[in-house]
N, CA, C and O atoms as a GROMACS GRO file, in nm:
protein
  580
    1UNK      N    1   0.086  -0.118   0.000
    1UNK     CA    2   0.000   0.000   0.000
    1UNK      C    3   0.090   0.123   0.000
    1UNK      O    4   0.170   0.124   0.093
    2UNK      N    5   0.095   0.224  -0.079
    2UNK     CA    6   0.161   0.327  -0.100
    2UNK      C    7   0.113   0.440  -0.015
    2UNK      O    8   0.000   0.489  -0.010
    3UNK      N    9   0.249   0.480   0.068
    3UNK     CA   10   0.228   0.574   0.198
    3UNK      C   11   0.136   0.672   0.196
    3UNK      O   12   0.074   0.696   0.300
    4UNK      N   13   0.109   0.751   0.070
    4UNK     CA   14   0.022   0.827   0.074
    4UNK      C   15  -0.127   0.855   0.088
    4UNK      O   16  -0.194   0.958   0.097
    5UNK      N   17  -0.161   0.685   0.088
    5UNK     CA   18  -0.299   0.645   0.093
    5UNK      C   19  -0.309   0.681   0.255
    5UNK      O   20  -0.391   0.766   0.291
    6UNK      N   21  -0.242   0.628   0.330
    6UNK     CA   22  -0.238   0.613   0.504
    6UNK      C   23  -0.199   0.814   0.587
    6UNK      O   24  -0.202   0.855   0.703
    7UNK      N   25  -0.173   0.868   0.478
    7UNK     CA   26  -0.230   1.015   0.466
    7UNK      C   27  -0.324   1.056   0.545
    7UNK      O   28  -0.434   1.073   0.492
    8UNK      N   29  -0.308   1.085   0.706
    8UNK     CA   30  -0.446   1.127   0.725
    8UNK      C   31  -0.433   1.323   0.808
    8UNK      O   32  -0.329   1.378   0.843
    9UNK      N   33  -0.533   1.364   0.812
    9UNK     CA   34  -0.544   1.511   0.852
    9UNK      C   35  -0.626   1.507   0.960
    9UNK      O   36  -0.741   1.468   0.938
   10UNK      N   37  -0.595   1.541   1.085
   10UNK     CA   38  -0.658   1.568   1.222
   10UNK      C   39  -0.709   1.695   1.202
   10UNK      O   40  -0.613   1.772   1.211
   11UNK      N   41  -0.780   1.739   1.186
   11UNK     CA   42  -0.803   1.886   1.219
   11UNK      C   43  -0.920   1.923   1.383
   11UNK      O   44  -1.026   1.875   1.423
   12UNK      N   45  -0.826   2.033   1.433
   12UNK     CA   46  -0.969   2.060   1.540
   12UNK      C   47  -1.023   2.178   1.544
   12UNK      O   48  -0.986   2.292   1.517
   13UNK      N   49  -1.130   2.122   1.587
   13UNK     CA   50  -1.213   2.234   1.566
   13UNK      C   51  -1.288   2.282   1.723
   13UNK      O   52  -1.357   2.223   1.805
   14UNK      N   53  -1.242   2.397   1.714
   14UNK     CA   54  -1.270   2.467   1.872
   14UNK      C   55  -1.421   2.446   1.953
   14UNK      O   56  -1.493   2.486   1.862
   15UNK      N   57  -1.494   2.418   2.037
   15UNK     CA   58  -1.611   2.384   2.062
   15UNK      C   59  -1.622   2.499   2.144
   15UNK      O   60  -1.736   2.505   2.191
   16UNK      N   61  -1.520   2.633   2.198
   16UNK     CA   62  -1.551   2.724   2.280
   16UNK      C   63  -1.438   2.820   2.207
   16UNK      O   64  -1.326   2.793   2.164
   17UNK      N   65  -1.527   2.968   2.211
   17UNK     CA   66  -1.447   3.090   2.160
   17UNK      C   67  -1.286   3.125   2.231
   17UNK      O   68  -1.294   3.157   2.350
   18UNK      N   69  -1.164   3.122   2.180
   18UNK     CA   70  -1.007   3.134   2.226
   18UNK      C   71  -1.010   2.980   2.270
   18UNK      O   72  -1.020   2.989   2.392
   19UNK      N   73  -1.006   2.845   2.240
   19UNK     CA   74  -1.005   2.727   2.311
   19UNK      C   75  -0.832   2.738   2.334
   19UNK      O   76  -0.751   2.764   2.246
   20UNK      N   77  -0.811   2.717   2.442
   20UNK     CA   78  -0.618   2.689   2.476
   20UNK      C   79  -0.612   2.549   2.526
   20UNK      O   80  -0.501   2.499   2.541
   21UNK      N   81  -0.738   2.467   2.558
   21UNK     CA   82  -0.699   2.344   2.622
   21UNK      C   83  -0.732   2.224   2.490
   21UNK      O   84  -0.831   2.221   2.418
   22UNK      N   85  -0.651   2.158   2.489
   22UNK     CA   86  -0.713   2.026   2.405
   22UNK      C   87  -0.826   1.986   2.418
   22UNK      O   88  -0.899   1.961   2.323
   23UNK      N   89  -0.866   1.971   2.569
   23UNK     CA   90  -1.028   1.902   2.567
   23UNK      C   91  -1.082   2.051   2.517
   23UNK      O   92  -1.081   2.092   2.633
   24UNK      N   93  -1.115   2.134   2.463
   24UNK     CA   94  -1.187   2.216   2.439
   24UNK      C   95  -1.182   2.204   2.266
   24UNK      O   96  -1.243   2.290   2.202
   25UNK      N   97  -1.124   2.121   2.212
   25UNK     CA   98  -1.149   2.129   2.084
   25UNK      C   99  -1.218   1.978   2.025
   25UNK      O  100  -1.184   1.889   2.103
   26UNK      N  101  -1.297   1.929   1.920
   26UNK     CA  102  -1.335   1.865   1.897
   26UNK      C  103  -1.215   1.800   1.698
   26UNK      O  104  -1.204   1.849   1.585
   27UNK      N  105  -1.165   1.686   1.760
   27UNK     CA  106  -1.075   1.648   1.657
   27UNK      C  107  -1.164   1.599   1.547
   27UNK      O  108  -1.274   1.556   1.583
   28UNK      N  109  -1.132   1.599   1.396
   28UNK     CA  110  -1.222   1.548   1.316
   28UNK      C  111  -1.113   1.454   1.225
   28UNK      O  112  -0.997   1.494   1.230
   29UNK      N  113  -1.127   1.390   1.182
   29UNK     CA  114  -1.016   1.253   1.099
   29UNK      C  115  -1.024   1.258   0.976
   29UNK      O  116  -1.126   1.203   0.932
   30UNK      N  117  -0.949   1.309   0.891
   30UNK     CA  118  -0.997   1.279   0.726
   30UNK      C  119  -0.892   1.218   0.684
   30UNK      O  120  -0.776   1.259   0.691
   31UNK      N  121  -0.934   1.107   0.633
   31UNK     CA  122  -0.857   0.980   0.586
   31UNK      C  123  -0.848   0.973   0.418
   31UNK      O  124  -0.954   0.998   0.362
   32UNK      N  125  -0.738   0.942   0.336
   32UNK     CA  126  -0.751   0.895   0.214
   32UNK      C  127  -0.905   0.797   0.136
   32UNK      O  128  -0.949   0.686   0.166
   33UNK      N  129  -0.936   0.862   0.069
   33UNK     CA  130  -1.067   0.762   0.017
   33UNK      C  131  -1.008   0.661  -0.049
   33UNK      O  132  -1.077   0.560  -0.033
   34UNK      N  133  -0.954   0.650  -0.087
   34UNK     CA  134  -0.854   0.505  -0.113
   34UNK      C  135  -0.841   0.413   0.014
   34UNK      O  136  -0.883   0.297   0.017
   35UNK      N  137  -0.779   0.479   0.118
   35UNK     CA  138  -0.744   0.373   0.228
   35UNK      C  139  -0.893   0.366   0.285
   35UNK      O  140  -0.918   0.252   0.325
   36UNK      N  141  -0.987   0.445   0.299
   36UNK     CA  142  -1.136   0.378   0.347
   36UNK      C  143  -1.200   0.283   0.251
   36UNK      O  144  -1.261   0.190   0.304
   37UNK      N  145  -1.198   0.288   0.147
   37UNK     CA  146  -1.242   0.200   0.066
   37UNK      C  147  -1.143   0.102   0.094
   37UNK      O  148  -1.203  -0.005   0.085
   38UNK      N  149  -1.041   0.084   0.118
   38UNK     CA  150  -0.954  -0.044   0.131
   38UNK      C  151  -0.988  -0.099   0.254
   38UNK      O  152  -1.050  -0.205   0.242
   39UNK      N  153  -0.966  -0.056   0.385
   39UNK     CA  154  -0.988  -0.031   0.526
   39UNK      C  155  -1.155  -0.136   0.473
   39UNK      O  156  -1.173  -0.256   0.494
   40UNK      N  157  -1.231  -0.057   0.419
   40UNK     CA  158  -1.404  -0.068   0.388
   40UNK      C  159  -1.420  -0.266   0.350
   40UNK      O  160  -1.496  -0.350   0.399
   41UNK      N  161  -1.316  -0.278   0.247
   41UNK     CA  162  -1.296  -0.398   0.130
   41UNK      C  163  -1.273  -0.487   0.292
   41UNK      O  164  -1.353  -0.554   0.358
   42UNK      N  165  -1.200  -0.471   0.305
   42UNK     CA  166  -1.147  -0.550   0.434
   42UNK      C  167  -1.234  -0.610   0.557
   42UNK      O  168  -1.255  -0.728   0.588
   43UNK      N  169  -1.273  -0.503   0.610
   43UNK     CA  170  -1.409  -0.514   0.699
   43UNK      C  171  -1.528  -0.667   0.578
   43UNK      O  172  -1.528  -0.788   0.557
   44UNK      N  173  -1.578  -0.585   0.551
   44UNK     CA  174  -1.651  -0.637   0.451
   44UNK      C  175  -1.622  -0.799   0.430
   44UNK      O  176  -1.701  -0.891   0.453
   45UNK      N  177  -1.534  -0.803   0.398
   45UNK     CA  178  -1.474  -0.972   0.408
   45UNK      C  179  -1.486  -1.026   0.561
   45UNK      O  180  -1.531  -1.139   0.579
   46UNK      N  181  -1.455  -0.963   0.649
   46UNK     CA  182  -1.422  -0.987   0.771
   46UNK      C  183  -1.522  -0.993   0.866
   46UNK      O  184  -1.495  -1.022   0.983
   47UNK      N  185  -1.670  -0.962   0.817
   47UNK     CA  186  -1.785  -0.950   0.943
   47UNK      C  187  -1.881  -1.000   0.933
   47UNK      O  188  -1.990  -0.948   0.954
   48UNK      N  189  -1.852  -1.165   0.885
   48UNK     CA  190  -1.916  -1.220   0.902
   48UNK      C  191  -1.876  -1.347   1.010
   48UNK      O  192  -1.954  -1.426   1.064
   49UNK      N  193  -1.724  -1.338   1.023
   49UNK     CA  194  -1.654  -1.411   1.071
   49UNK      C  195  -1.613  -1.334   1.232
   49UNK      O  196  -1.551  -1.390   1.323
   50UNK      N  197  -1.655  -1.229   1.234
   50UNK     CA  198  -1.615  -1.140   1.361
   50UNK      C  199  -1.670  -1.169   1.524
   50UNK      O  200  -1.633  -1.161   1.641
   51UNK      N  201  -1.779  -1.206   1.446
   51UNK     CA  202  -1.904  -1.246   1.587
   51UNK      C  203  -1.854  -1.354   1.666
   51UNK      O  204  -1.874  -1.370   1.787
   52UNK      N  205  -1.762  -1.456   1.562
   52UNK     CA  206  -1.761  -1.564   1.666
   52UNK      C  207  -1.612  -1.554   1.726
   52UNK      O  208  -1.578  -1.616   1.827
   53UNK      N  209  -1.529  -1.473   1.655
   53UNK     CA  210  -1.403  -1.486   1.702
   53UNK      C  211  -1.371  -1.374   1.813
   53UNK      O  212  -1.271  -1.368   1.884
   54UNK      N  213  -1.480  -1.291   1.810
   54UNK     CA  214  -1.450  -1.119   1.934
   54UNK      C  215  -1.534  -1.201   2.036
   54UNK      O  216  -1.628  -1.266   1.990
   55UNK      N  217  -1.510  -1.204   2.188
   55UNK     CA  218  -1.582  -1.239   2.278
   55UNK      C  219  -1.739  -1.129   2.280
   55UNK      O  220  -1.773  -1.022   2.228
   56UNK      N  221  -1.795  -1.223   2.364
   56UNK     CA  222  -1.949  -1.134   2.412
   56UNK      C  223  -1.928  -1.021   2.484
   56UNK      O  224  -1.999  -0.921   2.475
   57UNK      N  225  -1.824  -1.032   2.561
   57UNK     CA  226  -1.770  -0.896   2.659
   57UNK      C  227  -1.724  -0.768   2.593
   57UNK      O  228  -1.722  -0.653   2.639
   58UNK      N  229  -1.681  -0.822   2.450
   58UNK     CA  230  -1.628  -0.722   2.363
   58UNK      C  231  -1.760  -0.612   2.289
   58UNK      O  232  -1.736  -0.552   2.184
   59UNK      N  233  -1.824  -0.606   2.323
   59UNK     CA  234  -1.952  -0.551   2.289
   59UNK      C  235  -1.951  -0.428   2.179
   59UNK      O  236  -2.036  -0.425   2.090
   60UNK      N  237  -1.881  -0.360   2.187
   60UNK     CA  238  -1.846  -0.233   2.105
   60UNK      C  239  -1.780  -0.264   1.953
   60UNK      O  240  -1.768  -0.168   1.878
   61UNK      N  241  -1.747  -0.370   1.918
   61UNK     CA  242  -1.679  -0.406   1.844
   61UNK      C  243  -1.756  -0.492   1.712
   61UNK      O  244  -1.706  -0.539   1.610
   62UNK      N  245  -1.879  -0.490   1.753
   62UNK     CA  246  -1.935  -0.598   1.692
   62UNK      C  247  -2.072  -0.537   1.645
   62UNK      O  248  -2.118  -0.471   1.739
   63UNK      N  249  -2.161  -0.534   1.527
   63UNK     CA  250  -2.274  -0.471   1.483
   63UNK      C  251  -2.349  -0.513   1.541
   63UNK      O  252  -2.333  -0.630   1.574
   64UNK      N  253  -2.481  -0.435   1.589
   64UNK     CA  254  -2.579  -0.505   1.686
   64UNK      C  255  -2.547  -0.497   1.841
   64UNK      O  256  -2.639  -0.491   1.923
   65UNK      N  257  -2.387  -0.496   1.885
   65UNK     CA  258  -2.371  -0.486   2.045
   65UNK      C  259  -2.364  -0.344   2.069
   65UNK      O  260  -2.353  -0.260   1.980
   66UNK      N  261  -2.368  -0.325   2.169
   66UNK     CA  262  -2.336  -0.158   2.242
   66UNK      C  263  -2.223  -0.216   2.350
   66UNK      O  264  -2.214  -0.338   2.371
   67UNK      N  265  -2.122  -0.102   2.429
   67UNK     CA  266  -2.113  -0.111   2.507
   67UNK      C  267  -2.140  -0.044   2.663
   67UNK      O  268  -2.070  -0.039   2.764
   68UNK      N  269  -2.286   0.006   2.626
   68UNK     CA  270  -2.332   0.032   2.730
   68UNK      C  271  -2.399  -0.082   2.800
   68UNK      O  272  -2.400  -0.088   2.923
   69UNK      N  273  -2.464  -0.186   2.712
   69UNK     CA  274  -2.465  -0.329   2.782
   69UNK      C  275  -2.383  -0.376   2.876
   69UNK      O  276  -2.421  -0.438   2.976
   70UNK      N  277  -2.240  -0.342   2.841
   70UNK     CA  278  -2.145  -0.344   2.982
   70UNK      C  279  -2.170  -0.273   3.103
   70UNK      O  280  -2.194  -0.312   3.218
   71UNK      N  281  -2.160  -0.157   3.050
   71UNK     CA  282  -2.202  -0.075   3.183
   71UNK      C  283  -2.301  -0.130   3.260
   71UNK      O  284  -2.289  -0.158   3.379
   72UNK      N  285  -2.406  -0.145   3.187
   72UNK     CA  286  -2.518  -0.160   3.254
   72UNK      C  287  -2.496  -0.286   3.381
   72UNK      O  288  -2.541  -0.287   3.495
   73UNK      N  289  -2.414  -0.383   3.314
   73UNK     CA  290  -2.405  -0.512   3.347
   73UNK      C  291  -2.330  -0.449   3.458
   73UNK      O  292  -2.386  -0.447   3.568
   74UNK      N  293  -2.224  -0.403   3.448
   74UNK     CA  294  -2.124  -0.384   3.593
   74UNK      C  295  -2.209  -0.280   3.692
   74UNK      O  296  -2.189  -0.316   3.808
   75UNK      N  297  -2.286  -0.180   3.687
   75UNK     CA  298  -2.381  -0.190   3.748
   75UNK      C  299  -2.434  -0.241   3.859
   75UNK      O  300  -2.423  -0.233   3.981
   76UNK      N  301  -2.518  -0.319   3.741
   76UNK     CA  302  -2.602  -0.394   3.814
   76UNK      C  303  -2.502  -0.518   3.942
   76UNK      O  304  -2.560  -0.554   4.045
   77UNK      N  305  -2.402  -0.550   3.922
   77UNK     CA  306  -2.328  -0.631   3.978
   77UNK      C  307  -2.281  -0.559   4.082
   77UNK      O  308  -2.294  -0.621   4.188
   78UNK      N  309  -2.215  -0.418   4.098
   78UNK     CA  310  -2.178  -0.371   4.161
   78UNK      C  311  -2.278  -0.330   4.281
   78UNK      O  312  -2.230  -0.293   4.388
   79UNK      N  313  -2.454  -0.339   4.257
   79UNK     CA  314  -2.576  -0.273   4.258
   79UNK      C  315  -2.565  -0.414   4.378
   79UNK      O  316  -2.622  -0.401   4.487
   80UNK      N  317  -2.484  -0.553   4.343
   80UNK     CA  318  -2.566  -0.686   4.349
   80UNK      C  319  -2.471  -0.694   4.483
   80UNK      O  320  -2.508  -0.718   4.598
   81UNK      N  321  -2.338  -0.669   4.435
   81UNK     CA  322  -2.255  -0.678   4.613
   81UNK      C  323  -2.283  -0.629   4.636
   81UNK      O  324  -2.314  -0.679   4.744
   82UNK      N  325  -2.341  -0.475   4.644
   82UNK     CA  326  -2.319  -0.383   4.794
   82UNK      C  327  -2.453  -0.446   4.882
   82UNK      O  328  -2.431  -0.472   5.001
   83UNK      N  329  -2.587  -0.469   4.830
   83UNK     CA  330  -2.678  -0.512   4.868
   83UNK      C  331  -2.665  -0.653   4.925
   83UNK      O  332  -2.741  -0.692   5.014
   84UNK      N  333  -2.560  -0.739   4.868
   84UNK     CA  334  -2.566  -0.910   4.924
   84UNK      C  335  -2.544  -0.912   5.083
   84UNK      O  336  -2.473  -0.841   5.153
   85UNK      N  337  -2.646  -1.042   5.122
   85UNK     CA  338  -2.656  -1.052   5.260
   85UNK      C  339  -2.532  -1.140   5.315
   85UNK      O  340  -2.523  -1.174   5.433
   86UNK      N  341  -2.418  -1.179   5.194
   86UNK     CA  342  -2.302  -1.276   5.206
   86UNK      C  343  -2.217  -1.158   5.180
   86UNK      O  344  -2.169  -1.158   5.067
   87UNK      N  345  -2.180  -1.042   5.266
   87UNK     CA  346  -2.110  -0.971   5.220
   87UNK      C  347  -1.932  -1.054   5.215
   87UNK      O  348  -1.864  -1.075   5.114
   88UNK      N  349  -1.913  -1.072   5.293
   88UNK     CA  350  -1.769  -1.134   5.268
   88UNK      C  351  -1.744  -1.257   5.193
   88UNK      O  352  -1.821  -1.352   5.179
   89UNK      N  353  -1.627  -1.241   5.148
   89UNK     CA  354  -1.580  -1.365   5.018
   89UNK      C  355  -1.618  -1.259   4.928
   89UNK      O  356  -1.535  -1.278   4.840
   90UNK      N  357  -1.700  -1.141   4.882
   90UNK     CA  358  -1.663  -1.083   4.701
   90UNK      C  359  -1.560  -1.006   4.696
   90UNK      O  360  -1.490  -0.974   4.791
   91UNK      N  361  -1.549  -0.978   4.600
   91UNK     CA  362  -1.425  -0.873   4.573
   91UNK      C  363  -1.453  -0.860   4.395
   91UNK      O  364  -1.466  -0.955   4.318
   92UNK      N  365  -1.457  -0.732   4.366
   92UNK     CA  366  -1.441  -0.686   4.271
   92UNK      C  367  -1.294  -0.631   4.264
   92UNK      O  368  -1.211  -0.622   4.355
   93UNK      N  369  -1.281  -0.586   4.085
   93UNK     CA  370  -1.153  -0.550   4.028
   93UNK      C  371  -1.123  -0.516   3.912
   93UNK      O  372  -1.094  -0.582   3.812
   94UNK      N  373  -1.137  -0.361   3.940
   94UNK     CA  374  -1.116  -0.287   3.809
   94UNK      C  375  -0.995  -0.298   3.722
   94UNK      O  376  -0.894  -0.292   3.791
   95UNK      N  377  -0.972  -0.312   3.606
   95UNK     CA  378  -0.854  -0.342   3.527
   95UNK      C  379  -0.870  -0.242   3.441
   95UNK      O  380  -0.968  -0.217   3.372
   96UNK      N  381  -0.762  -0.183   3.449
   96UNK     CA  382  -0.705  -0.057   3.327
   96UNK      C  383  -0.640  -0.133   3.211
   96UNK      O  384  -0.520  -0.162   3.216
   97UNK      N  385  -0.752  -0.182   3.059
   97UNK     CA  386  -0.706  -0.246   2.948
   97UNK      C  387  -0.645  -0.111   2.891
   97UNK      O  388  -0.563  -0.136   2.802
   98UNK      N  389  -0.655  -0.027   2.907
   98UNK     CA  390  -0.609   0.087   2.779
   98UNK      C  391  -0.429   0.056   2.762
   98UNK      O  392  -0.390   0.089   2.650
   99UNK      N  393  -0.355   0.020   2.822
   99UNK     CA  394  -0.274   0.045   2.822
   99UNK      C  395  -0.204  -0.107   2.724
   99UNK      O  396  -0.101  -0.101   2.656
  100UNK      N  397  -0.285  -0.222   2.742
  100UNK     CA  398  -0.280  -0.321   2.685
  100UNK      C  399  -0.245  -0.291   2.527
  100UNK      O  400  -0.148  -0.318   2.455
  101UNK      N  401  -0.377  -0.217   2.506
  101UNK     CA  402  -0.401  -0.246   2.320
  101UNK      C  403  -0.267  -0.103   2.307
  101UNK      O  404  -0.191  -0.119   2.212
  102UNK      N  405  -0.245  -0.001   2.377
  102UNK     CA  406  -0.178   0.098   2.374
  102UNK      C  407  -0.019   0.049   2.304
  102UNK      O  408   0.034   0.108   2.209
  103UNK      N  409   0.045  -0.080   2.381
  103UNK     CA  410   0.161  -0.097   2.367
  103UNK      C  411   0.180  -0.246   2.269
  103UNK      O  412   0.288  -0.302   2.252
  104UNK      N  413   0.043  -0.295   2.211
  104UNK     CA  414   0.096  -0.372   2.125
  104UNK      C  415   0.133  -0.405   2.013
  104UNK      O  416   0.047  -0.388   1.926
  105UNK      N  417   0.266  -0.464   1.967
  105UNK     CA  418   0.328  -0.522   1.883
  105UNK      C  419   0.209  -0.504   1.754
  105UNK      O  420   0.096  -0.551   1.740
  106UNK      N  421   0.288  -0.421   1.677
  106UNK     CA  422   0.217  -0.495   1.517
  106UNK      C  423   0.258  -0.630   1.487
  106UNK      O  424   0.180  -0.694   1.418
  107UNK      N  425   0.359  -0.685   1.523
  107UNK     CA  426   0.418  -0.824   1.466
  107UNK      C  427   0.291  -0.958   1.555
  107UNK      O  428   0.244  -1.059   1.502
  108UNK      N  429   0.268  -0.910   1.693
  108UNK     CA  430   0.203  -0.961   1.723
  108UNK      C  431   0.054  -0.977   1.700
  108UNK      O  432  -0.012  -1.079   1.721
  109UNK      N  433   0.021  -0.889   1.665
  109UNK     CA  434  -0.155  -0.867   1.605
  109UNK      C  435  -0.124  -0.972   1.496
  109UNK      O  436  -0.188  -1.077   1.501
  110UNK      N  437  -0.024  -0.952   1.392
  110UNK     CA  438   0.050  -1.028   1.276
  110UNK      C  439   0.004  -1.192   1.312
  110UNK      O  440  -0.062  -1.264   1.238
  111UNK      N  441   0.040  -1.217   1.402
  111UNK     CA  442   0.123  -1.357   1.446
  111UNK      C  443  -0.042  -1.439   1.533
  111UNK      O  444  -0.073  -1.557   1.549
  112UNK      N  445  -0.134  -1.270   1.583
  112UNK     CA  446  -0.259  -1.413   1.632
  112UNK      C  447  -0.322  -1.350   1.496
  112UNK      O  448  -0.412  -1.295   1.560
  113UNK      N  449  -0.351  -1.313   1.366
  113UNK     CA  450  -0.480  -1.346   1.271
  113UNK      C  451  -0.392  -1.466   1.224
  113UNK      O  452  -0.465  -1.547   1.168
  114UNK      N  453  -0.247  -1.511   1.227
  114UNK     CA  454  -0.212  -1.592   1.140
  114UNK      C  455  -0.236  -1.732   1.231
  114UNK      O  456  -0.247  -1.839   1.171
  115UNK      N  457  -0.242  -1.728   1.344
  115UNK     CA  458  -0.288  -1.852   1.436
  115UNK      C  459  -0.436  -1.860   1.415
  115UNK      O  460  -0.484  -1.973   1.413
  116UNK      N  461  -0.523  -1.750   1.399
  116UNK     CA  462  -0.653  -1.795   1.410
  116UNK      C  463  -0.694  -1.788   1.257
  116UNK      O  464  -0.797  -1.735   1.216
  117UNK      N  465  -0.596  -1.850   1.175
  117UNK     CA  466  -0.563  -1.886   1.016
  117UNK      C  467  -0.653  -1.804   0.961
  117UNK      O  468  -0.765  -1.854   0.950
  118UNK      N  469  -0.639  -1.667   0.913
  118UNK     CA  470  -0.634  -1.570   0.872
  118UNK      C  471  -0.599  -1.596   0.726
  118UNK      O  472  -0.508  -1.678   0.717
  119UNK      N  473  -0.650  -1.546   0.597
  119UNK     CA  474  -0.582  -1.595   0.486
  119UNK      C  475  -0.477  -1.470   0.468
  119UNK      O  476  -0.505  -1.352   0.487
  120UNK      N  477  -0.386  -1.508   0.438
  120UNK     CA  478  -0.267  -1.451   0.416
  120UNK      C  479  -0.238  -1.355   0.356
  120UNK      O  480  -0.148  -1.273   0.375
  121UNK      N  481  -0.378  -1.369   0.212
  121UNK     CA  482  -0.343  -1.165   0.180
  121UNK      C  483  -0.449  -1.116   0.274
  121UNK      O  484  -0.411  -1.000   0.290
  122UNK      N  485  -0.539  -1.127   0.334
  122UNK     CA  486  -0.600  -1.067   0.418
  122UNK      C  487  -0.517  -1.018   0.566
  122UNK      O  488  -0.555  -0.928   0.642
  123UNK      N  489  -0.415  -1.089   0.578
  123UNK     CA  490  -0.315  -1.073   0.706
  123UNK      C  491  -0.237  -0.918   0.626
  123UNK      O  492  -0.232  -0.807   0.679
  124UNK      N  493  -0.189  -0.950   0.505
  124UNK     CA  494  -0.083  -0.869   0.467
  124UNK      C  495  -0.140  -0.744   0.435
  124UNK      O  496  -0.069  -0.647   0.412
  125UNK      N  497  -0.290  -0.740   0.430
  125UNK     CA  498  -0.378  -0.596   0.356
  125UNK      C  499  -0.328  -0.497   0.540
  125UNK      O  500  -0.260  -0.399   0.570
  126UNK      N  501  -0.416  -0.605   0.621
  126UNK     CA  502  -0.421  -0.528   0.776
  126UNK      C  503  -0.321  -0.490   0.797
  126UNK      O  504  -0.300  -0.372   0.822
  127UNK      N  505  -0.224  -0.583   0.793
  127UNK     CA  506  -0.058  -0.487   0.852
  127UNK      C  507  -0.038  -0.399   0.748
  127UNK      O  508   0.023  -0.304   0.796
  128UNK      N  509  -0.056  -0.382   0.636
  128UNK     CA  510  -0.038  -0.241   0.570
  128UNK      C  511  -0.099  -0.131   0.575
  128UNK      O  512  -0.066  -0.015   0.549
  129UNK      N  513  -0.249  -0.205   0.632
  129UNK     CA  514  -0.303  -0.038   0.675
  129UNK      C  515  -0.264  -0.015   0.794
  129UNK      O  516  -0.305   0.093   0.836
  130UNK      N  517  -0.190  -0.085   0.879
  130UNK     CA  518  -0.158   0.007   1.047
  130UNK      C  519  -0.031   0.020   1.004
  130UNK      O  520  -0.023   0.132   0.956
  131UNK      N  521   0.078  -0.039   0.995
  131UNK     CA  522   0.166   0.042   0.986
  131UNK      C  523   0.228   0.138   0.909
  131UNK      O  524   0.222   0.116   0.788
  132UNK      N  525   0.295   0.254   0.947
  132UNK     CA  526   0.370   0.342   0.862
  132UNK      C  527   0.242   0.460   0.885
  132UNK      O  528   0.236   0.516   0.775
  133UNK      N  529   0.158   0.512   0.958
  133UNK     CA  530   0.034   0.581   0.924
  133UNK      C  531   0.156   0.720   0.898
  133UNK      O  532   0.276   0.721   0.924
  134UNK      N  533   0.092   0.798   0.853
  134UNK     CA  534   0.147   0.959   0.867
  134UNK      C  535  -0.042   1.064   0.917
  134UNK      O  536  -0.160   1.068   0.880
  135UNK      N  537   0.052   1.127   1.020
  135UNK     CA  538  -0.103   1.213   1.067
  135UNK      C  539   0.006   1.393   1.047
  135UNK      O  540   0.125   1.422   1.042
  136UNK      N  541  -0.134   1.474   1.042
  136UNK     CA  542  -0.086   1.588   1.020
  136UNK      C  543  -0.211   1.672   1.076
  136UNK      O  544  -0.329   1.666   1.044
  137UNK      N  545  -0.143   1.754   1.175
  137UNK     CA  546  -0.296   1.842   1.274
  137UNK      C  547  -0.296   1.969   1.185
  137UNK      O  548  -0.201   2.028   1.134
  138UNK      N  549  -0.415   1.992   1.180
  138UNK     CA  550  -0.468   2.131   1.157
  138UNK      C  551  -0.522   2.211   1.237
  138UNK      O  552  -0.639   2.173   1.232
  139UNK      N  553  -0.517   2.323   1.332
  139UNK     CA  554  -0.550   2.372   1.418
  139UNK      C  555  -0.513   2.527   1.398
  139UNK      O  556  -0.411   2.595   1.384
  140UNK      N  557  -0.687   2.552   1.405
  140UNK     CA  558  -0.666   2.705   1.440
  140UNK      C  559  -0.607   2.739   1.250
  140UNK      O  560  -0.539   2.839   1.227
  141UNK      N  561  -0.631   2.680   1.181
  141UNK     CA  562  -0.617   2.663   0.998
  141UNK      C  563  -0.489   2.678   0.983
  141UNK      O  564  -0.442   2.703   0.872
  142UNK      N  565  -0.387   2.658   1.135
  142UNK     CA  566  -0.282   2.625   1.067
  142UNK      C  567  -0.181   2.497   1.042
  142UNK      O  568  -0.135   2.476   1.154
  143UNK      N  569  -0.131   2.412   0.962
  143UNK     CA  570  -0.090   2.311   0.907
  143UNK      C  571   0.034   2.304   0.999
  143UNK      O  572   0.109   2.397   1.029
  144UNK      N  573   0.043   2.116   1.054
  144UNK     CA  574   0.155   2.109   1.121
  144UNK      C  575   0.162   1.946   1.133
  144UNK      O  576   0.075   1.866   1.166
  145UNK      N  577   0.285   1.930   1.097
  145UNK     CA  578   0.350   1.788   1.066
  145UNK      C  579   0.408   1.708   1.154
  145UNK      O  580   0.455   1.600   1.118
   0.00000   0.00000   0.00000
């Protein structure tokens, strides 16, 4: 895939008059129409086969789930210990995933579609659209690399 497709433009756009803080601007993504239509081709092949290979917990990921179904669910659980008349023996435990998907390996994303036998130009399309991206912010209409 030729770098220029993976071309993309952040631009933000202020949601309050003089914005100086980041959260005060709203980022917008404009991507190559080439690489969405490729990105698009890809999916497309891929979602019919998605449902069974993303867990149920994965909710956000999948057409038809929300993940406010999660929420709701932890909730209600959280709703379910404080009220239980067996208070001792639970324990809940929040886990910070962000940092998981944050630090992983392209070789490794690589290495489980090719275990969960992935066809091989379909392996080689995905690793070409994540790696190598180039981003470029626009802010305030001015251009910066």
């Amino acid at each position: 895939m030729p770098k220029n497709w993976k071309e993309t433009l952040i631009v933000l756009i202020p949601k309050v008059h003089n914005a100086s803080e980041m959260s005060k601007f709203r980022p917008i993504i404009l991507c190559q129409t080439i690489y969405k239509m490729v990105a698009g081709m890809i999916l497309n092949k891929l979602k019919f086969c998605l449902p069974s290979i993303i867990l149920e917990e994965q909710d956000a990921f999948i057409l038809g789930r929300t993940i406010s179904d999660n929420c709701l669910m932890a909730q209600e659980v959280i709703n379910k210990l404080k009220f239980s008349k067996a208070k001792s023996g639970f324990m809940l435990i929040k886990l910070d995933m962000e940092q998981i998907y944050d630090s992983m390996c392209w070789a490794t994303l690589i290495q489980i579609l090719r275990l969960m036998r992935f066809l091989e130009n379909i392996v080689n399309l995905i690793f070409q659209c994540v790696i190598h991206p180039k981003f470029s912010i626009i802010m305030n209409g001015n251009y910066c690399e």
